[in-house]
MARMI-669623 format. One record per residue (C-alpha): residue number from 1; x, y, z. Coordinates in nm, 3 decimals, always signed. Example, Ala and Ser with C-alpha at 12.3 -4.5 7.8 and 13.67 -1.06 7.14 Angstrom:
> 1, +1.230, -0.450, +0.780
> 2, +1.367, -0.106, +0.714
# end
This chain:
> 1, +2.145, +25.831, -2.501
> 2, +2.035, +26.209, -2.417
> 3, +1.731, +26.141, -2.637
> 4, +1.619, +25.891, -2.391
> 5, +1.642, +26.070, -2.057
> 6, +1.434, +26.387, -2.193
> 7, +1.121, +26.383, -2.022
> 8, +0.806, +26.518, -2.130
> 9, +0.529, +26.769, -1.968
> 10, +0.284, +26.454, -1.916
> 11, +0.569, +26.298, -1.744
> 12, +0.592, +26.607, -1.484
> 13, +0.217, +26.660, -1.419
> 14, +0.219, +26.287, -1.323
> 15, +0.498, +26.331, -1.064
> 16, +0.330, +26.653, -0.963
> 17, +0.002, +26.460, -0.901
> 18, +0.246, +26.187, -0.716
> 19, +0.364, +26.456, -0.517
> 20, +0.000, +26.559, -0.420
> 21, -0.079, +26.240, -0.296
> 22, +0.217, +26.199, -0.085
> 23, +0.147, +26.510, +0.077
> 24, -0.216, +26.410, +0.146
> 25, -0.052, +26.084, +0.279
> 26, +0.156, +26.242, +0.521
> 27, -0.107, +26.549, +0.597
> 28, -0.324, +26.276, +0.722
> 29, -0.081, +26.124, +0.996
> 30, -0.078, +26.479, +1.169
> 31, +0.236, +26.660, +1.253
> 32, +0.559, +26.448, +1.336
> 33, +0.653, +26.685, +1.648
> 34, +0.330, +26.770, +1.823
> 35, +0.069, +26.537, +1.672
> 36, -0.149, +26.886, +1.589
> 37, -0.327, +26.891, +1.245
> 38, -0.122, +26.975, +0.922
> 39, -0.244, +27.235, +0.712
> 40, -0.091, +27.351, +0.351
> 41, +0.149, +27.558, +0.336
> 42, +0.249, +27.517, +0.002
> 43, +0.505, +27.740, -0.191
> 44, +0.638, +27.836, -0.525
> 45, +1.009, +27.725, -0.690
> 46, +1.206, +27.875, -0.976
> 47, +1.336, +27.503, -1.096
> 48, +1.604, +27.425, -1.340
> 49, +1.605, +27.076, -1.548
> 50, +1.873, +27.152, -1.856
> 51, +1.826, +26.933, -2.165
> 52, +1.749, +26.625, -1.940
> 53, +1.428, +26.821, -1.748
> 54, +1.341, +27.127, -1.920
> 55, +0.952, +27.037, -1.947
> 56, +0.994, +27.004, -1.581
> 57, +1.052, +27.393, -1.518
> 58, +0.690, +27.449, -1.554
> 59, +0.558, +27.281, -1.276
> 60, +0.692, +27.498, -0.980
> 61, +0.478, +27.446, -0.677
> 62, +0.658, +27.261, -0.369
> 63, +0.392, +27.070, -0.186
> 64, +0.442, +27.184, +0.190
> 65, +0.260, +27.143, +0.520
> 66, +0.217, +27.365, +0.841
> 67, +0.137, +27.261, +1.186
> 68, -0.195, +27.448, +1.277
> 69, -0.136, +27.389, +1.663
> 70, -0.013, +27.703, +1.855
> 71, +0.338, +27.624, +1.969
> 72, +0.424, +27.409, +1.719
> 73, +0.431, +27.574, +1.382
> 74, +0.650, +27.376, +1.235
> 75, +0.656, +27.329, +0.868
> 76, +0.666, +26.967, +0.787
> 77, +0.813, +26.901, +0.437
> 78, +0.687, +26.603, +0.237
> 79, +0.882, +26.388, +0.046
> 80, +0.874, +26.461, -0.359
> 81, +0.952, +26.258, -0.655
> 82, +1.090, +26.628, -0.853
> 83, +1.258, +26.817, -0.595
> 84, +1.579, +26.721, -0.427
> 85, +1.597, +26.927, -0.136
> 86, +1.724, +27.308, -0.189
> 87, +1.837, +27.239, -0.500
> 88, +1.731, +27.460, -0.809
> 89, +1.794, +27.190, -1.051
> 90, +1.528, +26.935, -1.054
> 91, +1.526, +26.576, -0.893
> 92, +1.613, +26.360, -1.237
> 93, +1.825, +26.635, -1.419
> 94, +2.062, +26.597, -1.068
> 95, +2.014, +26.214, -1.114
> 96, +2.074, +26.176, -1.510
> 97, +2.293, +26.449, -1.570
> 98, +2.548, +26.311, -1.330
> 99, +2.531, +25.962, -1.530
> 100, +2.568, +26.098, -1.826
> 101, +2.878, +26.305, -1.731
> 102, +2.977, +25.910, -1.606
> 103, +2.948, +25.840, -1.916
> 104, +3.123, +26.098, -2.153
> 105, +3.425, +26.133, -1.873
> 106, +3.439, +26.508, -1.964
> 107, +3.266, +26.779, -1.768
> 108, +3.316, +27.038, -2.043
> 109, +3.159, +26.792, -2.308
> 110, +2.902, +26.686, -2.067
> 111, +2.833, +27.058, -1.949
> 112, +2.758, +27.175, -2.342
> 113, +2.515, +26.892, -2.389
> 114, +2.330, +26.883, -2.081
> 115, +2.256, +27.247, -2.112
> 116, +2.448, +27.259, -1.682
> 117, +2.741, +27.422, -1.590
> 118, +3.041, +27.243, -1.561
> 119, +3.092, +27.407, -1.224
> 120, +2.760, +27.232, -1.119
> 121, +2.801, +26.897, -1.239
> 122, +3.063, +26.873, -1.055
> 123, +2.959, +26.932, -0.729
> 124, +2.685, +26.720, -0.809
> 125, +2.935, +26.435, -0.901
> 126, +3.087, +26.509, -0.558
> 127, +2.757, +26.476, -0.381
> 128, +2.730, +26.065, -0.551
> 129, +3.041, +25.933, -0.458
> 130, +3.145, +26.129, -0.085
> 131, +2.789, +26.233, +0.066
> 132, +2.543, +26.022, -0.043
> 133, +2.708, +25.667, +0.098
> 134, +2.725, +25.798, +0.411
> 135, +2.360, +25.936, +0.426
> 136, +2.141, +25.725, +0.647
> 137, +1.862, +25.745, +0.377
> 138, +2.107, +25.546, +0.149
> 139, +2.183, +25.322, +0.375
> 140, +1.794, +25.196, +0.416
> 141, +1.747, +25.228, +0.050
> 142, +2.061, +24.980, +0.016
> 143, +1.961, +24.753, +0.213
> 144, +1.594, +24.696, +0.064
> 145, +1.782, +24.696, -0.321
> 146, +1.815, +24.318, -0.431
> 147, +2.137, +24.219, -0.410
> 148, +2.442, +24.293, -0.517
> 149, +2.397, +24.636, -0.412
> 150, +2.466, +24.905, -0.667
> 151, +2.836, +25.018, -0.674
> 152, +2.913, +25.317, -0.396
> 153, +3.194, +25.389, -0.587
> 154, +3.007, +25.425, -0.939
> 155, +2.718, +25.607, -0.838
> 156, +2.505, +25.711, -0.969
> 157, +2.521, +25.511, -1.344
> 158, +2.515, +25.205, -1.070
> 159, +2.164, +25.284, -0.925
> 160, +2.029, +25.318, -1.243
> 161, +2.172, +25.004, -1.361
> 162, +2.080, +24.861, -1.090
> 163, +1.739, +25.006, -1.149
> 164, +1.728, +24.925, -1.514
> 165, +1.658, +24.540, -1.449
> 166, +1.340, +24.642, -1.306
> 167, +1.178, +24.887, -1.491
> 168, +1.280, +25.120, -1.809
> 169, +1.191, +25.432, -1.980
> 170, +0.900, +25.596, -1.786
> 171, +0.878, +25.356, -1.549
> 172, +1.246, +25.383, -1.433
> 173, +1.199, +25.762, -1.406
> 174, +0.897, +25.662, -1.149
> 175, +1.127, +25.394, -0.995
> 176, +1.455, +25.571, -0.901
> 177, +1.238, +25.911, -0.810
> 178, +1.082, +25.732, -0.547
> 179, +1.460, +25.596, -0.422
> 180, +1.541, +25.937, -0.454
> 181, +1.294, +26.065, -0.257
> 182, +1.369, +25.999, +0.113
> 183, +1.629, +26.263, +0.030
> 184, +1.398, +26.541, -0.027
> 185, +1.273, +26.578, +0.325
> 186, +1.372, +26.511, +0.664
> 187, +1.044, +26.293, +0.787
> 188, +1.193, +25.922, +0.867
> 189, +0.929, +25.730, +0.811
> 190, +0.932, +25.785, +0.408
> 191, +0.943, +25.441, +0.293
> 192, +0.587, +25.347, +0.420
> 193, +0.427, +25.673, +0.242
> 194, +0.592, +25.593, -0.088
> 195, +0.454, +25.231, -0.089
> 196, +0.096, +25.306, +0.031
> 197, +0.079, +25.615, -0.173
> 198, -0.056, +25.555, -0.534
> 199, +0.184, +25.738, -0.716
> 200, +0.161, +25.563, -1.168
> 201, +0.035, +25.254, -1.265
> 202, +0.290, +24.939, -1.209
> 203, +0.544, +25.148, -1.011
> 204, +0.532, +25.028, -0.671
# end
């Protein structure tokens, strides 16, 4: 199963270039607080991806936007299909990683063949099951996933089964980043930039 969930560089410069767009996408709607113009601001990460996401670690630039109007300022963060908020580790190793350890029921095991600290999967394993069903993020994702909804109580091996009727291999990686990605920033109005955005062929 781990062979399956490596991903390669081409896979990363495609969600980089995703990311690019997205950030174009919301650079064009202005700034959220003060309508002023949005200007890049973009900065550099240090980003983990163990096993699951090491040819990930290479592409380290977090797209980012600035508010050029004087009294505003504001840095407006765009969402992203490879970086879940502050964390080092990047968006699918947080995502896979936590399914796999699912799936081997052993955090040491898991831990030894993800190339992650045990330490670290398990907060991440905490995150699934207590934060994210009460985020509101998950809550409009939810309700826009054809039904049954995936299991809050089996997350996250139910999203991506959930997922996996619609799409698999590269295109589920495409498909459950852009899920993911109302997580990554604090905007509310993510949904419409990740469907008008071109981000890969077929994964709308």
């Amino acid at each position: 199963m781990i062979s399956d969930l490596a991903l390669k560089v081409e896979d990363f410069a495609a969600l980089t270039r995703a990311d690019a767009s997205i950030a174009a996408a919301v650079a064009a709607q202005g700034c959220p607080y003060c309508g002023g113009p949005l200007h890049v601001a973009n900065y550099e990460r240090k980003p983990r991806g163990g096993l699951v996401a090491e040819a990930g670690e290479g592409f380290s630039l977090r797209h980012s936007l600035c508010c050029g109007r004087r009294g505003c300022r504001r840095r407006v963060l765009p969402p992203s299909l490879r970086f879940l908020g502050r964390r080092v580790y990047l968006e699918v190793a947080v995502l896979f990683a936590a399914a796999w350890l699912q799936v081997a029921e052993a955090t040491r095991a898991a831990a030894k063949r993800l190339c992650v600290s045990a330490r670290t999967l398990t907060r991440w394993r905490r995150w699934w099951r207590e934060e994210v069903p009460r985020s509101r993020w998950w809550a409009e994702l939810r309700s826009r996933l054809i039904p049954p909804a995936p299991d809050e109580s089996d997350l996250p091996r139910s999203l991506l089964s959930h997922l996996g009727h619609l799409a698999s291999g590269a295109q589920l990686v495409w498909l459950a980043a852009k899920c993911l990605a109302p997580a990554t920033t604090p905007l509310a109005s993510v949904a419409r930039f990740l469907r008008e955005a071109e981000l890969a062929p077929g994964a709308r």
